[in-house]
C-alpha positions in Angstrom: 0.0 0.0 0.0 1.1 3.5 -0.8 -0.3 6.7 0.8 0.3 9.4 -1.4 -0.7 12.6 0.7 -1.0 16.7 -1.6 -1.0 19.7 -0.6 0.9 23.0 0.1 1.7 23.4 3.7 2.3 27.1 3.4 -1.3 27.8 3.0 -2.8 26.5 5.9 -5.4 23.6 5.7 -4.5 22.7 2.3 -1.1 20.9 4.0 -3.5 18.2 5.5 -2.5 15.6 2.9 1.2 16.2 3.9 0.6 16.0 7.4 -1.6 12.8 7.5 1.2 10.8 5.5 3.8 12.4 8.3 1.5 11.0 10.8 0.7 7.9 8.6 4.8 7.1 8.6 5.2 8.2 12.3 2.6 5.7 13.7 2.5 2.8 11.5 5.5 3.1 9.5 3.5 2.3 6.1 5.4 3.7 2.2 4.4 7.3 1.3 4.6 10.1 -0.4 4.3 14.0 -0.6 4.1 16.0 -3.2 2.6 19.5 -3.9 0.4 18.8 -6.8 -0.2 14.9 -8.7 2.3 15.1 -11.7 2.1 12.3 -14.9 5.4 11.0 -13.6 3.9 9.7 -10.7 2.1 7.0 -12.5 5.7 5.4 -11.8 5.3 5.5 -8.0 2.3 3.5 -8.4 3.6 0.4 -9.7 3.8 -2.5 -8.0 1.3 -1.7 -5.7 -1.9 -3.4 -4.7 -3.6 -0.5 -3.3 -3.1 3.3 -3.0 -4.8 6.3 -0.9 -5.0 9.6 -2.0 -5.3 12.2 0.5 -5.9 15.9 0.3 -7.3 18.8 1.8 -11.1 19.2 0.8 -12.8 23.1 0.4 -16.2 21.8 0.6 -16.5 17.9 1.2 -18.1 16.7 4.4 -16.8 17.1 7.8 -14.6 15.9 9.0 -13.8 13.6 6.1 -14.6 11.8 3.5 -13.5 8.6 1.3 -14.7 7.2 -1.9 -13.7 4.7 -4.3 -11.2 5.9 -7.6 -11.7 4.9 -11.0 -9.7 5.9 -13.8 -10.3 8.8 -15.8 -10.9 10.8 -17.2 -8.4 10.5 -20.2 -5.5 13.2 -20.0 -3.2 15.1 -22.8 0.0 15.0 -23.2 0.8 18.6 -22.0 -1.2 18.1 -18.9 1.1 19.0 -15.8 -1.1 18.4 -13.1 -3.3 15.5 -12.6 -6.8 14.7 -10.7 -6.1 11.5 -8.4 -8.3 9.7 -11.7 -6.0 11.1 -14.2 -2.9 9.7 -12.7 -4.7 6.4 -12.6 -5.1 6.8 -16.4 -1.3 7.5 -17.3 -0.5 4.6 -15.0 -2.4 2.2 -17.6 -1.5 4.1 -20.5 2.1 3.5 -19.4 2.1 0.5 -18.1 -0.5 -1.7 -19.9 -1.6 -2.8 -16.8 -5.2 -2.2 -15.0 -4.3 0.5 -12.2 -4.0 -0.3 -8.4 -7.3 -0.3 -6.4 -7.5 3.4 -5.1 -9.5 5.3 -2.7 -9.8 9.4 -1.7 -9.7 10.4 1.4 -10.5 14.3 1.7 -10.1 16.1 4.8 -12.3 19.3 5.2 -10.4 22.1 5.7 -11.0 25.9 6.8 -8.4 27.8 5.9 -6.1 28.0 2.8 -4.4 31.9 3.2 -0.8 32.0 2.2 1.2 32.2 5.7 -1.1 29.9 7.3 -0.8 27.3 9.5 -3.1 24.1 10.1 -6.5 25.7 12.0 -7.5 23.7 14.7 -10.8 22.6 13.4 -8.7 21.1 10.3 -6.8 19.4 13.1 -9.7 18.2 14.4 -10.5 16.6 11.1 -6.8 15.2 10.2 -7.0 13.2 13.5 -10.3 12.0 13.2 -9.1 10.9 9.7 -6.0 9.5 11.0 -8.3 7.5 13.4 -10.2 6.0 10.9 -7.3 4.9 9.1 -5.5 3.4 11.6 -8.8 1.5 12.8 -9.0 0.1 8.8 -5.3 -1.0 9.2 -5.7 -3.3 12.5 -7.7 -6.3 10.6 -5.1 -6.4 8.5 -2.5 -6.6 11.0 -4.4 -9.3 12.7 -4.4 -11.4 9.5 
């Protein structure tokens, strides 16, 4: 599994996908990655895995998170430079020939996104109650 967190942490809320994979690697020691924006070349940091969760900072999702199922798609160009988490799963079968990893979403609400800005503490809120959920969805598979 990867966990493959977005966001710029110098504008407040919208680091929330960098700080749940930092809390991710911290308490379970799982592969991750950070990365300001999804980029074609990622497609690369996909392979060989079985499953992959995306996780960003959302302006207008559900409180305090929320997590649905990825298809690929929709199709991308070739001078696209930034990707929706769908997109990437499109260049990873265009590239590789190979049907892409099962993938969820998992958006965090967020408040505040100013420039200069740190987390607010009702984004806070929400990364730990997402970083709870998580961590309960990893123990059966720990038990196995």
């Amino acid at each position: 599994m990867l966990i493959f967190g977005w966001g710029n942490p110098s504008r407040g809320d919208d680091g929330l996908g960098p700080a749940f994979v930092g809390e991710a690697l911290r308490r379970a020691g799982v592969d991750v990655l950070v990365d300001y924006q999804l980029q074609p070349e990622h497609a690369l940091d996909l392979v060989g895995r079985d499953e992959v969760l995306f996780v960003d900072a959302s302006t207008s999702g559900e409180e305090p998170f929320e997590v649905f199922e990825l298809a690929p798609g929709p199709k991308v160009t070739v001078s696209t430079h930034h990707l929706s988490p769908g997109g990437l799963l499109a260049v990873y079968e265009r590239v590789t020939g190979k049907k892409a990893p099962h993938a969820r979403v998992l958006a965090i609400r967020g408040w505040a996104f100013g420039l200069g800005e740190s987390l607010s503490d009702r984004a806070k809120q929400n990364l730990e109650a997402a970083l709870d959920w998580w961590l309960h969805q990893q123990e059966p598979a720990a038990a196995h």
